[in-house]
TIPA-586915 format. One record per atom (N, C-alpha, C, CB): residue number from 1; residue in three letters; x, y, z. Coordinates in nm, 2 decimals. Glycine has a CB too. Example, Ala and Ser with C-alpha at 12.3 -4.5 7.8 and 13.67 -1.06 7.14 Angstrom:
# TIPA-586915
seq, type, xx, yy, zz
1, ALA, 1.32, -0.57, 0.78
1, ALA, 1.23, -0.45, 0.78
1, ALA, 1.32, -0.33, 0.78
1, ALA, 1.13, -0.45, 0.90
2, SER, 1.28, -0.22, 0.71
2, SER, 1.37, -0.11, 0.71
2, SER, 1.29, 0.00, 0.79
2, SER, 1.41, -0.06, 0.57
***
This chain:
# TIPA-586915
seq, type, xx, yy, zz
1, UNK, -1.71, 0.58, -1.66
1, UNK, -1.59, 0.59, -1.73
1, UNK, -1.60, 0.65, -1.87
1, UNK, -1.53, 0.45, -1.74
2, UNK, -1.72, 0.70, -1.93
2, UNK, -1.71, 0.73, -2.07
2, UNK, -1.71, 0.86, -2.08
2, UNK, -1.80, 0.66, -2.15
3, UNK, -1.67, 0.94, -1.97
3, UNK, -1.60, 1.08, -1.92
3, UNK, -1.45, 1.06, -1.91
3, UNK, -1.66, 1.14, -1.77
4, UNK, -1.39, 0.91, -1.94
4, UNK, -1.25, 0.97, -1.96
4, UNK, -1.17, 0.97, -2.09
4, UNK, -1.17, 0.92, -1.87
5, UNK, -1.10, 1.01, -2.10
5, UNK, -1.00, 1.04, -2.19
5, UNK, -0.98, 0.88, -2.27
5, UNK, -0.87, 1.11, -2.11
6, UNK, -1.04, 0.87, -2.39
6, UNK, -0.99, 0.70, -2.42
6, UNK, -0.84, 0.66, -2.44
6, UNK, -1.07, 0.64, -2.57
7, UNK, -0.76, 0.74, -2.48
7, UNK, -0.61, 0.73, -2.40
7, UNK, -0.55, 0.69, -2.26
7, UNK, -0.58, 0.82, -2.39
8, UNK, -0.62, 0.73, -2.18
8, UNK, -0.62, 0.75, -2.09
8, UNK, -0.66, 0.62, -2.01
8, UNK, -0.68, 0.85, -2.09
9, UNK, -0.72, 0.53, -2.08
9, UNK, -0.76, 0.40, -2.01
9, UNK, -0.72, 0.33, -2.12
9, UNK, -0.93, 0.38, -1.95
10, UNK, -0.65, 0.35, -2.21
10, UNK, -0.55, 0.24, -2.26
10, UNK, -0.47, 0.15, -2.15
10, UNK, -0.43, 0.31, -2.36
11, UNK, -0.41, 0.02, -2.16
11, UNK, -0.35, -0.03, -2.08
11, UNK, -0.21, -0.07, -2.21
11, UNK, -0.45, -0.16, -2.00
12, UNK, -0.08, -0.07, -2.12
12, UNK, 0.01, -0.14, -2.24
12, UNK, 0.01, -0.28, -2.15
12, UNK, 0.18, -0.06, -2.28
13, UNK, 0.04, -0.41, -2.21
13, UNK, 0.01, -0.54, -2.14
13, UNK, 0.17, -0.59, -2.17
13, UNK, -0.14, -0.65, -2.21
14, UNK, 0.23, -0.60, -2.06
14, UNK, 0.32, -0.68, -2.08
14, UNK, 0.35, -0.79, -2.01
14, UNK, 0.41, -0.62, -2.09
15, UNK, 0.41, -0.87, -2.06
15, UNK, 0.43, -1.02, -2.02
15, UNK, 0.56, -1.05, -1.99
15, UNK, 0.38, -1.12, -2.12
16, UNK, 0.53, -1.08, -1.81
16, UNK, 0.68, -1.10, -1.73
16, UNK, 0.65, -1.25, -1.75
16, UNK, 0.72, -1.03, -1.55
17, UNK, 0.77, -1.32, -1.72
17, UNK, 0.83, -1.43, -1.70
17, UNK, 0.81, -1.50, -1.56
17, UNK, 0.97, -1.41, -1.74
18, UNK, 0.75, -1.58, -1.55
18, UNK, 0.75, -1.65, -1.38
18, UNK, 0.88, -1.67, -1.35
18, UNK, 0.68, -1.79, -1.36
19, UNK, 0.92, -1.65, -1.21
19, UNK, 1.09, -1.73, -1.17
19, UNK, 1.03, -1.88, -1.20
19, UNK, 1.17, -1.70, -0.95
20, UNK, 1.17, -1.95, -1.26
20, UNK, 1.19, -2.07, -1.25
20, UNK, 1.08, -2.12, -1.32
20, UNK, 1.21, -2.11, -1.12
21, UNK, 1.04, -2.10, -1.45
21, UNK, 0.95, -2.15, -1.52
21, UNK, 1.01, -2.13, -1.68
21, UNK, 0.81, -2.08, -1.49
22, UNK, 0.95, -2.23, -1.78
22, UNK, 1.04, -2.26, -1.90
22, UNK, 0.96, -2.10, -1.99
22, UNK, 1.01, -2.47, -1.99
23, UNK, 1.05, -2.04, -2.06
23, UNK, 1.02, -1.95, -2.14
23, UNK, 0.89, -1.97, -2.29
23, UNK, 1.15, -1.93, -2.18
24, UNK, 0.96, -2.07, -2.32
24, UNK, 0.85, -2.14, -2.43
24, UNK, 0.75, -2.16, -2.34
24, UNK, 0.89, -2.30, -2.51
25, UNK, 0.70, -2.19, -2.24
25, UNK, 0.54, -2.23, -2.23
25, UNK, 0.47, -2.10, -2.23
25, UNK, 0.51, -2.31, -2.07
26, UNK, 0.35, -2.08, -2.24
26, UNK, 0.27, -1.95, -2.27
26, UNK, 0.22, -1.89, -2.13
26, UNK, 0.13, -1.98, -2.37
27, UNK, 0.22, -2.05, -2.02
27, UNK, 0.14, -2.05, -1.88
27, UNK, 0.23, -1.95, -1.81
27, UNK, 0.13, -2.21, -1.79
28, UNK, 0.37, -2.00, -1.83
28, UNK, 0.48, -1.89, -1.76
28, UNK, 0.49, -1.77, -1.70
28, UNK, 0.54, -1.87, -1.83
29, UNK, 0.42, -1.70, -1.82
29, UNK, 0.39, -1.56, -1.80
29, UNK, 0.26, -1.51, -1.72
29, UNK, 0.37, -1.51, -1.92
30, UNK, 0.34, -1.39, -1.67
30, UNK, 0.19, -1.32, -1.59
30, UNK, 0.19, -1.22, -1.66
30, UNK, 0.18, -1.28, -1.42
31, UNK, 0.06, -1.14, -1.68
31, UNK, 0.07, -1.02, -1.75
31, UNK, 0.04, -0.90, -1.65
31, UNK, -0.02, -1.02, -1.87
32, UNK, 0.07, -0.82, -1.72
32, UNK, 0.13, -0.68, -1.62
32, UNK, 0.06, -0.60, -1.68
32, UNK, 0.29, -0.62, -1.62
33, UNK, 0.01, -0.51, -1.69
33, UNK, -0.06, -0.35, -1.71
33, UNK, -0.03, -0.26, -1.64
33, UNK, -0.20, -0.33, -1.70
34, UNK, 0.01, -0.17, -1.74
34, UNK, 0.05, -0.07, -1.74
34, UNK, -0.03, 0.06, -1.80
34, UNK, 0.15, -0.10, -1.79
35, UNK, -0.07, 0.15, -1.72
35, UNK, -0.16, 0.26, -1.75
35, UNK, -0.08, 0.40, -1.78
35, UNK, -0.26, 0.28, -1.61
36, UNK, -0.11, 0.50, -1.86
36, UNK, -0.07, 0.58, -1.85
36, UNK, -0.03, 0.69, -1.73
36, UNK, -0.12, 0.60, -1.93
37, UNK, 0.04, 0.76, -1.70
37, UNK, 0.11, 0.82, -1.62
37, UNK, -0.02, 0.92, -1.56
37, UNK, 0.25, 0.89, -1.68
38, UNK, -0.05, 1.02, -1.70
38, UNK, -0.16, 1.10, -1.67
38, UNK, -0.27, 1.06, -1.60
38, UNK, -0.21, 1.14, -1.77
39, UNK, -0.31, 0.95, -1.66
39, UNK, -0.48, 0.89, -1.58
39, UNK, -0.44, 0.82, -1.44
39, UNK, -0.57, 0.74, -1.69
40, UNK, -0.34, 0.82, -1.38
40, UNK, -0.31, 0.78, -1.24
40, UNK, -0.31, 0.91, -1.16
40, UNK, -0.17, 0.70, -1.21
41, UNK, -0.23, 0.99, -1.22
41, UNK, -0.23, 1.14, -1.16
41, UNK, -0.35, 1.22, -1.14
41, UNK, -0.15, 1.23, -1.24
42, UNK, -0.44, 1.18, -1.25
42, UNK, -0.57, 1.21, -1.25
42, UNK, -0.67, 1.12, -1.11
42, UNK, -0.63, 1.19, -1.41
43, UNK, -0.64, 1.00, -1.13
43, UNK, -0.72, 0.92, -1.05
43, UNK, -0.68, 0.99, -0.91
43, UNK, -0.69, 0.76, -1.06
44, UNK, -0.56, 1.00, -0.89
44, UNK, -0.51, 1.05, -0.71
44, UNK, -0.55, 1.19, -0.68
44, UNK, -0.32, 1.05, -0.68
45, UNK, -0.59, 1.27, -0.78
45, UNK, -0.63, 1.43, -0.82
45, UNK, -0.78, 1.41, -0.77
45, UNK, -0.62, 1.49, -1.01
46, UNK, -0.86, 1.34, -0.80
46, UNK, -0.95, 1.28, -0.82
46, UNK, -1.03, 1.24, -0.67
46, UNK, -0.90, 1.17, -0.91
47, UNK, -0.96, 1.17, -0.65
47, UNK, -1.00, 1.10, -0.48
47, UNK, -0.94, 1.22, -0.40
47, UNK, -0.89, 0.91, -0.42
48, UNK, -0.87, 1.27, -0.39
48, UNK, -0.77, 1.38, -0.29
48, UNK, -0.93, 1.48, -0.28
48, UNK, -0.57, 1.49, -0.40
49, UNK, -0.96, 1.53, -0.38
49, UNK, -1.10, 1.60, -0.38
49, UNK, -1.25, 1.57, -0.36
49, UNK, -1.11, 1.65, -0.50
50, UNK, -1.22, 1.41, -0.42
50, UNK, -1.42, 1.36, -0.36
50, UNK, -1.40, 1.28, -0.21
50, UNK, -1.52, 1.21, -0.49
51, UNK, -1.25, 1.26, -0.17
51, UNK, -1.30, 1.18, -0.04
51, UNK, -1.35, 1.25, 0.11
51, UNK, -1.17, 1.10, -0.01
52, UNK, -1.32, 1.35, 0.09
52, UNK, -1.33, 1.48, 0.21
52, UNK, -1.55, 1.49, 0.22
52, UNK, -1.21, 1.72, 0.12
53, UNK, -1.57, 1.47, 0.09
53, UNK, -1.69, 1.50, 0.06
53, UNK, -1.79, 1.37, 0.08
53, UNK, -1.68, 1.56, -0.08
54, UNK, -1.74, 1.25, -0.02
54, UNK, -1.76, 1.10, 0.02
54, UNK, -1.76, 1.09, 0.21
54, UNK, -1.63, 1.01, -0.06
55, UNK, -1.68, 1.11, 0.31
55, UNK, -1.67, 1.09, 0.36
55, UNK, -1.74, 1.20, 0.48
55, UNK, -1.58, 1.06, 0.33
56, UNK, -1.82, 1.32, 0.42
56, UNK, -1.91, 1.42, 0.52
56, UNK, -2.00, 1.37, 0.50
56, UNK, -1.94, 1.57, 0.51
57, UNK, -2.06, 1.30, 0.43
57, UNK, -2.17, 1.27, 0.32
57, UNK, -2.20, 1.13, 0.44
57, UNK, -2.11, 1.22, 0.11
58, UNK, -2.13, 1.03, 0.39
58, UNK, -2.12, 0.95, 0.50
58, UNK, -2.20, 0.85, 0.35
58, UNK, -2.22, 1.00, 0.68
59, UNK, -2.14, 0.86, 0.24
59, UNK, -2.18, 0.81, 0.10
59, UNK, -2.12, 0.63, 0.10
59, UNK, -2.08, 0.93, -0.04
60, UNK, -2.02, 0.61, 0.20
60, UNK, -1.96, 0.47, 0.22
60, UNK, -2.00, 0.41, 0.32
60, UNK, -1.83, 0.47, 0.23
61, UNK, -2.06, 0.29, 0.31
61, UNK, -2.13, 0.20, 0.46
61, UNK, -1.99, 0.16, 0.52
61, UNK, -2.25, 0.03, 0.41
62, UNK, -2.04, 0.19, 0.63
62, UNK, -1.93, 0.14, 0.75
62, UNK, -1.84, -0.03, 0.73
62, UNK, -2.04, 0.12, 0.90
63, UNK, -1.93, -0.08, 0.64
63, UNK, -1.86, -0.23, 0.66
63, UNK, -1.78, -0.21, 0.52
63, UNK, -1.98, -0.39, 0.66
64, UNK, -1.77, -0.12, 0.43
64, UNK, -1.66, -0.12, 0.32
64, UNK, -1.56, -0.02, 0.36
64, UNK, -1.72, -0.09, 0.18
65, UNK, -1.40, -0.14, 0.37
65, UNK, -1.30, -0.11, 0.42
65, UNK, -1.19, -0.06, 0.29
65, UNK, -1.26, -0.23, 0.50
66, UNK, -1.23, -0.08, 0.14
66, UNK, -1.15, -0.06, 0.03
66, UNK, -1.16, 0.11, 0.04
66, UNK, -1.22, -0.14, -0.13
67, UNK, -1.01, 0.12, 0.03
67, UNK, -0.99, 0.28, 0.00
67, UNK, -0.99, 0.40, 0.15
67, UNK, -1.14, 0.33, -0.12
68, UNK, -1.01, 0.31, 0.22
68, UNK, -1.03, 0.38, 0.37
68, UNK, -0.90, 0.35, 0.50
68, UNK, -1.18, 0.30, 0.44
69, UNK, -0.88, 0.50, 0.50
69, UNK, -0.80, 0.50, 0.58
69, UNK, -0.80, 0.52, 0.72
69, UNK, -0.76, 0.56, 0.55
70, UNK, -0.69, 0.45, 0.79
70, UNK, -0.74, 0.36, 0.96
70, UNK, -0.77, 0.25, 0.95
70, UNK, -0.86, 0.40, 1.04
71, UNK, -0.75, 0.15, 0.86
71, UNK, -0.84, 0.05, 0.88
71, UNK, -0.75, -0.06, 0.84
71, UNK, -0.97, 0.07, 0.80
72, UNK, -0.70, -0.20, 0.93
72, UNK, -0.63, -0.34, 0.90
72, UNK, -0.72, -0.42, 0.84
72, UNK, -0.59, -0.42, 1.02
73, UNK, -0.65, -0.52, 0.82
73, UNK, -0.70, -0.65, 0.76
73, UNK, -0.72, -0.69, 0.87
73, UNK, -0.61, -0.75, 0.67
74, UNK, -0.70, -0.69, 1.02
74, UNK, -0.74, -0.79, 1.06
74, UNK, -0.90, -0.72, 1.14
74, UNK, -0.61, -0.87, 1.17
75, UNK, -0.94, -0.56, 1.12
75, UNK, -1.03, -0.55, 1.15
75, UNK, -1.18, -0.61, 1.03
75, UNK, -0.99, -0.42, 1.19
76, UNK, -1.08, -0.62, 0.92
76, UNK, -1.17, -0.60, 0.81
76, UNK, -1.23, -0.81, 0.79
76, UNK, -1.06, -0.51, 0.65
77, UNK, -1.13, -0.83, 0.85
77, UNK, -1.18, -0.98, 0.90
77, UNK, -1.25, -1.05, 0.98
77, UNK, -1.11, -1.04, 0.94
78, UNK, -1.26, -0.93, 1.12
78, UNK, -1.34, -0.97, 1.16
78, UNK, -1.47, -0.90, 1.16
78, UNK, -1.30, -1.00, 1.24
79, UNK, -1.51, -0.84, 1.09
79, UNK, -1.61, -0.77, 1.03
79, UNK, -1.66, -0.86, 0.95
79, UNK, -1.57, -0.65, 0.98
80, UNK, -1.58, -0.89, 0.85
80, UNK, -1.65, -0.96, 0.71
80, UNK, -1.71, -1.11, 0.77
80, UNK, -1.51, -1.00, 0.56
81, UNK, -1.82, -1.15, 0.70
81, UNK, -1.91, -1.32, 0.74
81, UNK, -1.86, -1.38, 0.66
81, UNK, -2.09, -1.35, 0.71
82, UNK, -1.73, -1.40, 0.57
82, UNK, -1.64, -1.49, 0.48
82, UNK, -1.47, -1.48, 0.54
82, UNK, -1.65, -1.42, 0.31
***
């Protein structure tokens, strides 16, 4: 990551409100991040070009299902020992 743009991996953090929880408490909130527009367009720019290559390569072991397409939860269940 210290090839990107430090803009670019700013986050803005905002803080939503749980349904049905008191405003004054601090627990209430969940926080949200928010990334700039550019560095997502870059990220999808990004994969669109190394996955063709990642994937001739054969650079990803068969049992990692993150980011791979064709693939359920319920195959990735019964694959996984957890």
């Amino acid at each position: 990551m210290e090839y990107v743009i430090k803009q670019w991996r700013r986050a803005q953090v905002i803080m939503v409100l749980k349904p049905g929880k008191p405003p004054e408490q601090v627990t209430s909130y969940r926080p949200i991040s928010l990334l700039p527009s550019i560095s997502k367009l870059f990220e999808k720019l990004l994969i669109k070009h190394l996955k063709p290559l990642i994937e001739e390569k054969q650079l990803v072991p068969e049992h990692q299902f993150g980011f791979r397409n064709k693939t359920q939860q319920l195959t990735r269940s019964i694959v996984s020992p957890t």
